[in-house]
N, CA and C atoms as a LAMMPS dump frame, in Angstrom:
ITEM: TIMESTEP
0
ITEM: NUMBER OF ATOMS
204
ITEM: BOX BOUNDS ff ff ff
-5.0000000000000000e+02 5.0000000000000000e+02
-5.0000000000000000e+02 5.0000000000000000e+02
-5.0000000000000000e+02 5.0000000000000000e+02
ITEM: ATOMS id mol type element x y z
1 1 1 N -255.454 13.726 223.503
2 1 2 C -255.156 12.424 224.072
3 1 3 C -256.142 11.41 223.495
4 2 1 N -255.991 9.953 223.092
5 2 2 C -256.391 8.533 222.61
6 2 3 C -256.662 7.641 223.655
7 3 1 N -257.389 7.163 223.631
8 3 2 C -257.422 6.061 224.676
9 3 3 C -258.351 4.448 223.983
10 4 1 N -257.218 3.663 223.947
11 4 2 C -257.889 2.958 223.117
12 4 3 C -258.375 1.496 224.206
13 5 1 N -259.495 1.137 223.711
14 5 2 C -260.108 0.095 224.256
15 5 3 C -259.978 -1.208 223.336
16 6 1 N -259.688 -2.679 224.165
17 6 2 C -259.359 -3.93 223.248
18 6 3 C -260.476 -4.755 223.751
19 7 1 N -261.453 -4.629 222.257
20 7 2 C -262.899 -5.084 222.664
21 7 3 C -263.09 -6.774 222.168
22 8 1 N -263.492 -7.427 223.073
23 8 2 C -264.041 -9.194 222.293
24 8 3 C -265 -9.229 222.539
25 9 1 N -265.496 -10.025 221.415
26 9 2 C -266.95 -10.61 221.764
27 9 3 C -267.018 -12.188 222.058
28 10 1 N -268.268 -11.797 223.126
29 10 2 C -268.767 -13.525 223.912
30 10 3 C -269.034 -13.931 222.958
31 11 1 N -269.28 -15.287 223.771
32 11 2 C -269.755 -16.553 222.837
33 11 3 C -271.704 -16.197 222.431
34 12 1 N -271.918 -15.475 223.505
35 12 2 C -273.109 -15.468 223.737
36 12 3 C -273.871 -14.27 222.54
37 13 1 N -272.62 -13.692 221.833
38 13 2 C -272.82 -12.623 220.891
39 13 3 C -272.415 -11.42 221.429
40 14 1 N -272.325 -10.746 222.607
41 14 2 C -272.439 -9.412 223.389
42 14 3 C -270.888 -9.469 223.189
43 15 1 N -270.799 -8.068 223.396
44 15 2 C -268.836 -7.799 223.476
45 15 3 C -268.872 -7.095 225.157
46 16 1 N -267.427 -7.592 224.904
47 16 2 C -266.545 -6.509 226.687
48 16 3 C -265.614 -5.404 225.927
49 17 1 N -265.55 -4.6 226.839
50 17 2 C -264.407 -3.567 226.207
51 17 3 C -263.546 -2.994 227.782
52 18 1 N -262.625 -3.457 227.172
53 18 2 C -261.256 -2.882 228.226
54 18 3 C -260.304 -1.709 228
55 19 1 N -260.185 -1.165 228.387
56 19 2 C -258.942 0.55 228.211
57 19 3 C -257.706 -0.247 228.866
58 20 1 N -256.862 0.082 227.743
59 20 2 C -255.281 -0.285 227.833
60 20 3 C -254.753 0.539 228.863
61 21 1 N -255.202 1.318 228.432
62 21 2 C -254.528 2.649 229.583
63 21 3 C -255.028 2.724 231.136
64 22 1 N -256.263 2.772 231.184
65 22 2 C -256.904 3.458 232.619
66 22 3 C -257.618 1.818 232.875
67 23 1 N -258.253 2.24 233.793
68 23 2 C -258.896 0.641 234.905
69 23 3 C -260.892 0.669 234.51
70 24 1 N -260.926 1.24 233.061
71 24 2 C -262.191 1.357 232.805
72 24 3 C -262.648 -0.046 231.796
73 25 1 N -263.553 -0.772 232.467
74 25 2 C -264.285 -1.881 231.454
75 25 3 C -265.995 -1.4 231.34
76 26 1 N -266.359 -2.29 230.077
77 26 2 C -267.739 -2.252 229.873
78 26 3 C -268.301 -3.096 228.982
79 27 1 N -269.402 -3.469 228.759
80 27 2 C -269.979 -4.496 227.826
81 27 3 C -271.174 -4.197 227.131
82 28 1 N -271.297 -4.335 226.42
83 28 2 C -272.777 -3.936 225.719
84 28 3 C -272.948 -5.914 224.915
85 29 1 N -274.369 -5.67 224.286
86 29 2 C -274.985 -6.789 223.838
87 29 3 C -275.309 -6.358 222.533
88 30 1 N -275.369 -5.522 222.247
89 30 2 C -274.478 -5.318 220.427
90 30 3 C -273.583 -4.271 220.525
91 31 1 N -272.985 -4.306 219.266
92 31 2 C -272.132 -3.026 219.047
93 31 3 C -272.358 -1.584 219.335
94 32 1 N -273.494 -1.063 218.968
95 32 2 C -274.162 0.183 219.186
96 32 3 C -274.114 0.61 220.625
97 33 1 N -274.663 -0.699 221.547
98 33 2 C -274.721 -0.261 222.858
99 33 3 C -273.245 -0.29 223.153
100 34 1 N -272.378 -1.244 223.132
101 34 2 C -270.849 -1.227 223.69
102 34 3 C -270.663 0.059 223.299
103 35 1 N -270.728 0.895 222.33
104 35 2 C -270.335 2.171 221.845
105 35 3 C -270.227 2.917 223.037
106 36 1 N -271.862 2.847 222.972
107 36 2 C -272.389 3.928 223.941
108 36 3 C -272.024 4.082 225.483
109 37 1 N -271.951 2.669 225.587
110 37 2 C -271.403 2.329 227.186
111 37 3 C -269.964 2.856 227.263
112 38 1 N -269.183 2.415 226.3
113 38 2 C -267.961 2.935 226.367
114 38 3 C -267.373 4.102 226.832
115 39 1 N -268.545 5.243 225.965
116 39 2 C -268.638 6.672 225.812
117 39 3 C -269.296 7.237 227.009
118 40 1 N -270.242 6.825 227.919
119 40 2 C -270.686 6.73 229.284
120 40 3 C -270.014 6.125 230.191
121 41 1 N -268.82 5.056 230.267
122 41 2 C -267.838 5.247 231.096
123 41 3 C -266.767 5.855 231.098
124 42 1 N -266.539 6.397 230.098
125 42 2 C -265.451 6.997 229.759
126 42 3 C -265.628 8.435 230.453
127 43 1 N -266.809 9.402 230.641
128 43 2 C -267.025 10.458 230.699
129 43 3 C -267.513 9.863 232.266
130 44 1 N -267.297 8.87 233.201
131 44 2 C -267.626 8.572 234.325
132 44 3 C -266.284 8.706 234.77
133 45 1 N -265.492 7.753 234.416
134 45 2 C -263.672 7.841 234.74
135 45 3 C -263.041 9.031 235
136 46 1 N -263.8 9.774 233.498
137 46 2 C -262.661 11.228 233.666
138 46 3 C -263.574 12.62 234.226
139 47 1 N -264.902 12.679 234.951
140 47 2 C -265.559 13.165 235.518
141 47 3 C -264.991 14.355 236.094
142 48 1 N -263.947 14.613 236.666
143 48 2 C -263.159 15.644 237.134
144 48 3 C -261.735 16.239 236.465
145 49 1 N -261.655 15.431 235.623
146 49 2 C -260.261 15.967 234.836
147 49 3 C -260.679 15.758 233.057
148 50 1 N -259.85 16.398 232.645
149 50 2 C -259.96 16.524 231.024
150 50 3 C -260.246 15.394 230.44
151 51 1 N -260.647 15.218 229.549
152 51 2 C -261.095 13.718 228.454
153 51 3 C -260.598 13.721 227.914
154 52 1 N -260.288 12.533 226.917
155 52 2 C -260.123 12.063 225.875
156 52 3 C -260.56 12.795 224.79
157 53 1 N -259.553 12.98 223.943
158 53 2 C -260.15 13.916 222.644
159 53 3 C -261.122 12.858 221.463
160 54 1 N -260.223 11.38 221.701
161 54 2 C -260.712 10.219 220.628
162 54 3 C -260.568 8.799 221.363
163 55 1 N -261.706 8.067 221.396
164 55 2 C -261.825 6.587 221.745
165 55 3 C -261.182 5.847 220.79
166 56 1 N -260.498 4.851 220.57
167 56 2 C -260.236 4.14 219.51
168 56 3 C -260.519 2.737 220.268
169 57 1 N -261.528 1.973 219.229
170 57 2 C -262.031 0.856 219.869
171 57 3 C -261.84 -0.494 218.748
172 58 1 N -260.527 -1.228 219.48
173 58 2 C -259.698 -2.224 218.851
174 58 3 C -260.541 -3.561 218.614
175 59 1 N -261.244 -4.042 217.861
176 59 2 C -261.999 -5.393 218.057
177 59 3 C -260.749 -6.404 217.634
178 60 1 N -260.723 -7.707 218.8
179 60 2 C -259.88 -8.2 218.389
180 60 3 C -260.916 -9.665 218.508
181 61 1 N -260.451 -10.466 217.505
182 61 2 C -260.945 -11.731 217.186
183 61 3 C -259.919 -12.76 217.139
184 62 1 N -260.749 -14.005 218.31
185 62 2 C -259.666 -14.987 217.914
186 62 3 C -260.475 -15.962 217.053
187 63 1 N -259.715 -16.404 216.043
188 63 2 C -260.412 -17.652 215.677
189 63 3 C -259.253 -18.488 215.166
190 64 1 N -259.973 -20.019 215.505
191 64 2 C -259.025 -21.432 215.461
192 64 3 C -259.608 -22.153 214.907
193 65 1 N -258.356 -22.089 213.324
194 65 2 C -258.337 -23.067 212.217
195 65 3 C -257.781 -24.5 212.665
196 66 1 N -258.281 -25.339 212.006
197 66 2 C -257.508 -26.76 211.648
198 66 3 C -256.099 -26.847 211.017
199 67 1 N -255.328 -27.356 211.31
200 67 2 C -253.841 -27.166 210.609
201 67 3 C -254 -28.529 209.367
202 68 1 N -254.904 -29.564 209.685
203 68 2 C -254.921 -30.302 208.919
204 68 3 C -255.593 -30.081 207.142
């Protein structure tokens, strides 16, 4: 089983990460830590039942061009 998370980053630099699937969020203040947090809630969520074989962690970016 996959469970993929759709991660943004603040303005402030730090990212959030959300699971499409299950009701698990988390944030880290660089990448490394979001990792890790991810991987420490993830193994909090599924604490009593089987895990995830693979995280897949979606960074999505918005950015807004000028049309002019």
């Amino acid at each position: 089983m996959e469970i993929v998370f759709s991660i943004t980053q603040e303005e402030d630099g730090g990212f959030v990460g959300e699971c499409l699937s299950h009701d698990i969020f988390t944030q880290g203040d660089t990448w490394d830590e979001l990792r890790k947090n991810v991987q420490e809630a993830v193994s909090a969520y599924f604490f009593d039942q089987a895990k995830p074989s693979r995280i897949r962690l979606h960074l999505v970016r918005d950015e807004v061009l000028s049309a002019s």
